[in-house]
C-alpha positions in Angstrom: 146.9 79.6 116.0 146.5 81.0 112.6 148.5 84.2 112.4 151.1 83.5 114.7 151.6 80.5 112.7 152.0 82.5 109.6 154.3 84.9 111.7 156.4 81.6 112.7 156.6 80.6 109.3 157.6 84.0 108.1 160.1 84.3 110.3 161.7 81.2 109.6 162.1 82.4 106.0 164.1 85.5 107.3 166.5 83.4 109.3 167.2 81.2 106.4 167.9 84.2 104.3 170.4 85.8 106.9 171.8 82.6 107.4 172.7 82.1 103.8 173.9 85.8 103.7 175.9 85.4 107.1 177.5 82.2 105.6 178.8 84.2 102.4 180.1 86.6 104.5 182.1 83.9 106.3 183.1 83.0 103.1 184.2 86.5 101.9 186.0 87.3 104.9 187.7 83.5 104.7 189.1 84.4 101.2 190.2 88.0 102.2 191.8 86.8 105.0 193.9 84.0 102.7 194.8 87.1 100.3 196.1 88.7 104.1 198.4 85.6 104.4 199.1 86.0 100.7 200.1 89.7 100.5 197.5 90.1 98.2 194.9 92.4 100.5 193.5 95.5 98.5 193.3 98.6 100.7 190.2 99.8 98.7 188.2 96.7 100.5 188.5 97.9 103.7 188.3 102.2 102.3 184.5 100.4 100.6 
């Protein structure tokens, strides 16, 4: 049980850290999408 256990653990570190990066994506796409509704939208984003 002891390196699977490790590997569990592990893993459960990675989806914490893509959740938190998926989440600020939400976030980033949630303000771009208000600067959409504004007008405000920078071509340049989406050229990256």
């Amino acid at each position: 049980m002891g390196p699977s256990f490790g590997l569990w653990k592990l893993r459960g570190r990675l989806l914490i850290v893509e959740v938190s990066a998926y989440l600020d994506l939400l976030q980033l796409l949630s303000v771009n999408t208000n600067k959409i509704g504004r007008g405000e939208l920078s071509l340049s984003f989406w050229a990256g």
